[in-house]
C-alpha positions in Angstrom: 25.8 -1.9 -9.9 26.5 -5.1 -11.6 23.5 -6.3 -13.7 22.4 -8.8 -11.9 22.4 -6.4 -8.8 19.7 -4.7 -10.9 17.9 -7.2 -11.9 17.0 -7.9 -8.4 16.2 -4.3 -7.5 13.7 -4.2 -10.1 12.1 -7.5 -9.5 11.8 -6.3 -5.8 10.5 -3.3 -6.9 8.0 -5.4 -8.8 7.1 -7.1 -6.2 6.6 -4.3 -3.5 4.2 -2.5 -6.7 2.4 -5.8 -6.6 1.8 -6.1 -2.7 1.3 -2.5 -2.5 -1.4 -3.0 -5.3 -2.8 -6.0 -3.8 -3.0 -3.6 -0.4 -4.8 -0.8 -2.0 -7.2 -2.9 -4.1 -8.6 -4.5 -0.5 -8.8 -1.3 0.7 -10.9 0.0 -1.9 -13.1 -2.9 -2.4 -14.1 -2.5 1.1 -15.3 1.2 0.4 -16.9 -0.2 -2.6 -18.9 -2.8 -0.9 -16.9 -5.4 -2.5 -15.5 -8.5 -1.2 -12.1 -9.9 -2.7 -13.5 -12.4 -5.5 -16.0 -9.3 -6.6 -13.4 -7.0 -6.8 -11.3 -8.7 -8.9 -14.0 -9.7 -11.2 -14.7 -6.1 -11.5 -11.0 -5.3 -12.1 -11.0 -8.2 -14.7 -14.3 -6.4 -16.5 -12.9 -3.0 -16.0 -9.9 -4.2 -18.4 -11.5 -6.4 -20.8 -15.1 -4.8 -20.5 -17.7 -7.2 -21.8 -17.2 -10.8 -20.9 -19.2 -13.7 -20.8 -19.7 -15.2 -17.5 -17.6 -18.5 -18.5 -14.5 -16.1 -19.6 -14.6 -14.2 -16.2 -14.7 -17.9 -14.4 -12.0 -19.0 -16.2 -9.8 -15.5 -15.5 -11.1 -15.8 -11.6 -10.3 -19.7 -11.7 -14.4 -20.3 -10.6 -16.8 -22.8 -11.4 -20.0 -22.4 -13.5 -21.8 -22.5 -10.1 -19.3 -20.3 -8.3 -18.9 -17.4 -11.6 -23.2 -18.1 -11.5 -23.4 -17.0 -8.3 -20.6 -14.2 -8.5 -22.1 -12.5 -11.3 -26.0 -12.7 -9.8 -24.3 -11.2 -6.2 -23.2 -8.4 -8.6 -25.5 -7.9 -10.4 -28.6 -7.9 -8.0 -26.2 -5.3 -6.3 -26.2 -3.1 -9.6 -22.8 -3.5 -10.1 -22.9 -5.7 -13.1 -25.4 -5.1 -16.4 -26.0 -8.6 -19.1 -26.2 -7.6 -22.1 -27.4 -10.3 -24.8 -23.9 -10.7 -27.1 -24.1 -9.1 -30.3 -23.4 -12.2 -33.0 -24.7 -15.0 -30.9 -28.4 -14.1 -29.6 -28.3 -17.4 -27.3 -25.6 -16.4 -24.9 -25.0 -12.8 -22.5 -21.9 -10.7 -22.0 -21.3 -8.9 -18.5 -19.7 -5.5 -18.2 -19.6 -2.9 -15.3 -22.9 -0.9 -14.2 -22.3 3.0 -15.3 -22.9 3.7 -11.6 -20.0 1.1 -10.3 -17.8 2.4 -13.0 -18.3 6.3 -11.4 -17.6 5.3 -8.3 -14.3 3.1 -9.1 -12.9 6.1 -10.9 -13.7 8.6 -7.8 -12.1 6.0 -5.4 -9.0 5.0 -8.3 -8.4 8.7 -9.2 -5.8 9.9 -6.8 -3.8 7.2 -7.7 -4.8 7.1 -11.4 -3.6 10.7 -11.3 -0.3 10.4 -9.2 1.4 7.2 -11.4 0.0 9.7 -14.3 1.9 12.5 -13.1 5.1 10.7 -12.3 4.9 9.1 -15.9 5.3 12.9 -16.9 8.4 13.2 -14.9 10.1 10.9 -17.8 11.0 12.1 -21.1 9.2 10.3 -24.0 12.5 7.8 -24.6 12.5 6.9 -21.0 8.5 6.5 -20.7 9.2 3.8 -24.0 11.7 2.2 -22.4 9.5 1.8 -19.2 6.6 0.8 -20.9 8.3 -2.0 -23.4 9.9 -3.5 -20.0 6.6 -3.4 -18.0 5.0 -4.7 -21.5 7.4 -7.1 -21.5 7.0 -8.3 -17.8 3.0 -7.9 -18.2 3.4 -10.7 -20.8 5.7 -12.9 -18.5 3.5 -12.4 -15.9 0.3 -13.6 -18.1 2.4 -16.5 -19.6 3.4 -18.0 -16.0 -0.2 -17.1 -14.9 -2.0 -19.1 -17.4 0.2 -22.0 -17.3 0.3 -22.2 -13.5 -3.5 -22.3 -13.6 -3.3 -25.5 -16.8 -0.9 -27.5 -14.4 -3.0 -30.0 -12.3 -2.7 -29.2 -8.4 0.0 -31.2 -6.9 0.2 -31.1 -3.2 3.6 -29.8 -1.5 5.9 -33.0 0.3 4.9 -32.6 3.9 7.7 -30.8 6.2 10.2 -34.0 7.9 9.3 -31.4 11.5 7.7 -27.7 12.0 10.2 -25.1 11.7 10.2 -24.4 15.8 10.1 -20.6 15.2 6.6 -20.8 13.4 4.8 -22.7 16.1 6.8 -21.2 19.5 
């Protein structure tokens, strides 16, 4: 296999882990309750834990009205609890309910608990290796994130005619 012949194989591999991930996460947002936006706020708080509602707009790409809104949802479900932030008495931090939190890990476990055991399968220089790549990609992944959301919306070049096979 020639490296570049790998280098696709992995990125496919990546991406088939990302739609698969993308999959599952609808799937247990609607046996949480949750719709999309809400589950990916909670995701977003489950990995940073406290934010304050302007951070979680600006990592769900909302508006002051639309994270407003999204964190009141959430929090009149009992999903969300504000705390008042510990240096700066005038603004609040939002983190997961304790009761949310239970239930994410009951519905997350069996998966939590499979990629744990297949980590186990690898010996400790092949889990380092794996996890400086997927560190690695993480970052990329981060990097091309944050800078797609900074670039100003530019709309595509309108098609010269419909691609027949889309419309017949």
């Amino acid at each position: 296999m020639t490296a570049s012949a790998g280098a696709t194989t992995i990125r496919q591999l990546l991406n088939r882990r990302d739609l698969a991930s993308a999959r599952h996460r609808a799937a247990m947002s609607r046996r949480l309750g949750l719709s999309e936006s809400e589950m990916l706020a909670v995701a977003h708080l489950a990995q940073h834990g406290r934010l304050s509602p302007s951070a979680l707009g600006q990592l769900l790409d909302l508006s002051s009205g639309g994270i407003t809104a999204l964190v009141q949802r959430l929090e009149g479900a009992g999903h969300l609890v504000r705390r008042r932030h510990p240096t700066d008495g005038r603004s609040v931090l939002v983190e997961l309910s304790g009761e949310l939190v239970e239930r994410a890990e009951r519905a997350f476990g069996p998966l939590v608990e499979d990629l744990e055991r297949a980590s186990l399968e690898l010996s400790d220089e092949e889990r380092q290796v794996v996890r400086r790549f997927l560190d690695r990609a993480v970052a990329l992944s981060e990097d091309h994130a944050n800078r797609a959301h900074a670039e100003p919306d530019r709309a595509e070049p309108a098609a010269a005619a419909p691609a027949p096979g889309l419309w017949g």
